[in-house]
N, C-alpha and C positions, 0 to 999 in steps of 0.2 A: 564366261566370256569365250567367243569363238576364237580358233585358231587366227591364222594370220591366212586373209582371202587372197584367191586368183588373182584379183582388181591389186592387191596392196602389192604382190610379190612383182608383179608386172609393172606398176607407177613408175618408178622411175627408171624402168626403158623406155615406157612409151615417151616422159620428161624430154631423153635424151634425143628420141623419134623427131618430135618438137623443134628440139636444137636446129637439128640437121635439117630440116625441111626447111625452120629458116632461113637458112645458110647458105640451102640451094637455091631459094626462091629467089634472096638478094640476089646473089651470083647472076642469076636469070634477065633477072630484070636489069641490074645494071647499075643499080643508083639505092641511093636509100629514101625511104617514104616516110620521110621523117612526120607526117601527120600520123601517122600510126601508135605516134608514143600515146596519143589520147584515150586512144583503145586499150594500151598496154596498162594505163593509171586505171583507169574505168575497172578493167579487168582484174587487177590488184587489188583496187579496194574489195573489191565482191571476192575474190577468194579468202584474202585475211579476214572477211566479214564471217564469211562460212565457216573458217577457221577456228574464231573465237565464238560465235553463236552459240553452238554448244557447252562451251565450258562453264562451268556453274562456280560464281563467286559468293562462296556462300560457305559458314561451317569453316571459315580457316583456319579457325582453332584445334578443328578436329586431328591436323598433323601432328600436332605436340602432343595428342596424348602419348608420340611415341617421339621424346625432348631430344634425346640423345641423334637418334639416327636422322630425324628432318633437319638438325642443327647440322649435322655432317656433311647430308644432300646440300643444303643450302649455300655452303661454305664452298665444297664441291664445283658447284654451277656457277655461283658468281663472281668469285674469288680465284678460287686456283684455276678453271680452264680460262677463265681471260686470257689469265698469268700466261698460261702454260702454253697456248694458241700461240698468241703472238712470238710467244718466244720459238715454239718448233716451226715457225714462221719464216724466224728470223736466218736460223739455221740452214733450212731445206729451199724457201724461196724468195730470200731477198733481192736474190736477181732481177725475180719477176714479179713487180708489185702489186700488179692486178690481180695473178694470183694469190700473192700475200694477203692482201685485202679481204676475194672474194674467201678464200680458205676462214678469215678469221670472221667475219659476219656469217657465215654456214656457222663455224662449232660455237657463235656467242650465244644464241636460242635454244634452249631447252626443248624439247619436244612435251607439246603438249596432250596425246595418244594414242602416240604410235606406237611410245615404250611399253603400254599397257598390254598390248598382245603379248610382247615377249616377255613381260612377266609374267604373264598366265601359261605360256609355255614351259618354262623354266621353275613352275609353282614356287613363283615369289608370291608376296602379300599386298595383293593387287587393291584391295582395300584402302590399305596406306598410301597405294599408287593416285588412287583417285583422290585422297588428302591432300598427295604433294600440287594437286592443277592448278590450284590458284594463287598459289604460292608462285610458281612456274611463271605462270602466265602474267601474273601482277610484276613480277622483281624485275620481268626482261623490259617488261611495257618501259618503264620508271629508268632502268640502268641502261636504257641502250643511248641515249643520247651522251650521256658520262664515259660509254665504251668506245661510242666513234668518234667523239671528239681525245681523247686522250692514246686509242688505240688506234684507231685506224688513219684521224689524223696526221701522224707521224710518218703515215708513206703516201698519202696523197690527199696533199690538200684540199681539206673540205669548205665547201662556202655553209658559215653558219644557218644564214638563212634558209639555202635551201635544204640544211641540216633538220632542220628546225619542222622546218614543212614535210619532208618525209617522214619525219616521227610521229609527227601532228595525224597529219593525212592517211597514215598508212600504218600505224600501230596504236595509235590513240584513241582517234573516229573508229574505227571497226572493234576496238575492244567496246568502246560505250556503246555504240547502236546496237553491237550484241547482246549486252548485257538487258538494253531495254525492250529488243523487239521479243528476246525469248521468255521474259517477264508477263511481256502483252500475249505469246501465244499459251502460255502457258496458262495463264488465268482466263484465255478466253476457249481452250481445250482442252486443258489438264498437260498435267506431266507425261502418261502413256502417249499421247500424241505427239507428244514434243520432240521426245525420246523414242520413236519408233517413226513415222513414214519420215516426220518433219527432218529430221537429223539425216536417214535414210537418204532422202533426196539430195538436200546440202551436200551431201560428201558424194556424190555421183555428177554431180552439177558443179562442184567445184574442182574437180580431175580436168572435167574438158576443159573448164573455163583458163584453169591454169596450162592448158595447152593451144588456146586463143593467144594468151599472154605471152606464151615464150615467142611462139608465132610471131607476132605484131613486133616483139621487142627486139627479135634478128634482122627482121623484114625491116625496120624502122632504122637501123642505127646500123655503122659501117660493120661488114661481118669479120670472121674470124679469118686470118691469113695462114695460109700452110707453113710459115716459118712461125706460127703458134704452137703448133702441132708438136712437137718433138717437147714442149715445156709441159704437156700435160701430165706424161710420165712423171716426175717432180710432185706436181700435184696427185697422183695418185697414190706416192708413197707416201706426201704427208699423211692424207685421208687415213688410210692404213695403219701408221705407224699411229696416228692420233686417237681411231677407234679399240685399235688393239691396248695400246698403253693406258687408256681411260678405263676400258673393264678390268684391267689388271689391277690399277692403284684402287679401282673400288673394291675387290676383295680383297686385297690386302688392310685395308680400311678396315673393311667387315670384320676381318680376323684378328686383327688388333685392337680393336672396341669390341670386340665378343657382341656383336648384332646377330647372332645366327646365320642362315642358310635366306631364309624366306625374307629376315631385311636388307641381306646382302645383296640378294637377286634384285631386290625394287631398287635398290641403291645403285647399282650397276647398271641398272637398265636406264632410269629414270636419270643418269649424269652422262653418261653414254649414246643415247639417241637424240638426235638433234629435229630443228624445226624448219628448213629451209622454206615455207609457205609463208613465214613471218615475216622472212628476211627479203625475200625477192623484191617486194613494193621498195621499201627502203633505198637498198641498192640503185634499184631504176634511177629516182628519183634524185638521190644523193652522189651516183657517177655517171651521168650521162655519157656517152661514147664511149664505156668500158666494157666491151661484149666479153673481156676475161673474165671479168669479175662476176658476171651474171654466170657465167660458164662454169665455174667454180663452183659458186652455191647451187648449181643443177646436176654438178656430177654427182655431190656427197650424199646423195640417196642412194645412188648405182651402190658404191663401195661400204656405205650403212650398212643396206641390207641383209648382203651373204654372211657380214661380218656377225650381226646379231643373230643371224639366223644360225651359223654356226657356235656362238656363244650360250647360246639359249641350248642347244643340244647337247655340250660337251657340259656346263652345270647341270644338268639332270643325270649328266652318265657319274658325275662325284658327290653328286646330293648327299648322297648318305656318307662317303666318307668328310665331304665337309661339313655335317650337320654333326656327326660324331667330333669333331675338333671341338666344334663351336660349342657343344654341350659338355664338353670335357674339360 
């Protein structure tokens, strides 16, 4: 598996590029073009489509042949970061519940892989990695209505219905049409196809697309106010304090379950990286007029990244003294 590409390191600046071009353009124009949210759903659907296209449901048994460490992951991602979101939430930005919000739909979605790069940097057991996807991608599909009604309901009321219909429309539909259309190309050109231009494309096609999307959805809906500004800082130490704390409790995990070095890295990566591609459709859909909350789940790529990227480097600088623990 390749390093982590020019395209990935750069995503979410260009994301944030996105934001702000929004921002200006409303500003410019004067008004909001609130036809645009059409565009913004449109566009939604087709990235989460692109999103899940790829992911192969299939073989889900394969995780357990390692019982111990997917039972860990598992527990990890759906359990304790709920918990644990909400709660450094509660702490750092109850002030500001847009941000609270947007902060807790960023870290609820596992990433489905991104984390795979950094654990092939960090030579974790990337293998396993590709076990945990449908794992991933199946629990968040199923637990997210359960999350924002009991989590995120609690700071801004949510209308069920249109609950209902974001999940429906924007995690549901694009997990199924994926599943079937990659089925059809696959049998109608094989796997090497599917898996090389096909997938190739999707993820070059859905970058833009997801900056059509941010596009439309700043343009569309009242922007962000300079008396926002100064609350961001808040949100970036959560981010921080959130990514930082997660890689730590997973090797502490690792070390206390004696998982080794190479399942601690997939463990740590794979509960550590999150999917904001997931979440954005949702959000739209389920907070209309909340430019924080979109804002939120578009920083947490900025502040992911260095942070993995610097995680990924400093586990390969103690590899060997944490492989000697684990084996001792």
């Amino acid at each position: 598996m390749p390093g982590i590409s020019t395209k990935d390191k750069e995503k979410p600046f260009i994301l944030i590029g996105a934001v702000l071009a929004g921002i200006i353009i409303q500003r410019i124009l004067g008004k909001e073009i609130s036809q645009l949210i059409y565009l913004t759903e449109i566009g939604v659907f087709f990235v989460i489509f692109a999103v899940m296209l790829p992911v192969e449901i299939r073989d889900v048994g394969e995780a357990f042949k390692k019982v111990k460490p997917t039972i860990l992951v598992l527990f990890v991602n759906f359990i304790f970061i709920p918990a644990f979101s909400w709660a450094m939430g509660w702490i750092i930005l109850k002030n500001y519940p847009d941000f609270w919000v947007g902060a807790i739909l960023y870290t609820l979605t596992p990433c489905i892989g991104w984390y795979l790069i950094f654990t092939d940097i960090a030579r974790g057991d990337v293998a396993w990695g590709i076990a945990l996807l449908p794992w991933n991608i199946t629990l968040q599909v199923v637990l997210m209505p359960l999350y924002l009604y009991i989590l995120v309901g609690r700071i801004i009321p949510l209308d069920i219905m249109a609950l209902a219909r974001s999940v429906g429309l924007f995690l549901v539909a694009p997990f199924v049409l994926g599943y079937i259309v990659q089925k059809m190309i696959i049998k109608l050109k094989g796997r090497d196809y599917f898996f090389g231009p096909v997938k190739t494309l999707m993820g070059e096609v859905k970058l833009w697309a997801l900056v059509v999307v941010i596009l439309s959805m700043f343009i569309s809906q009242k922007s962000l106010d300079m008396s926002d500004v100064h609350q961001v800082g808040l949100l970036i130490v959560f981010l921080i304090a959130f990514f930082l704390a997660l890689f730590i409790i997973a090797v502490i995990i690792g070390k206390i379950f004696d998982l080794g070095y190479e399942d601690t890295i997939t463990m740590a990566f794979s509960t550590t990286a999150r999917n904001s591609e997931a979440i954005i459709g949702v959000a739209v859909a389920a907070f209309p007029g909340h430019p924080l909350v979109y804002f939120a789940i578009i920083l947490g790529p900025v502040i992911e990244l260095p942070i993995l990227l610097l995680m990924s480097r400093i586990m390969l600088e103690y590899r060997d003294l944490l492989s000697k623990r684990s084996s001792g």
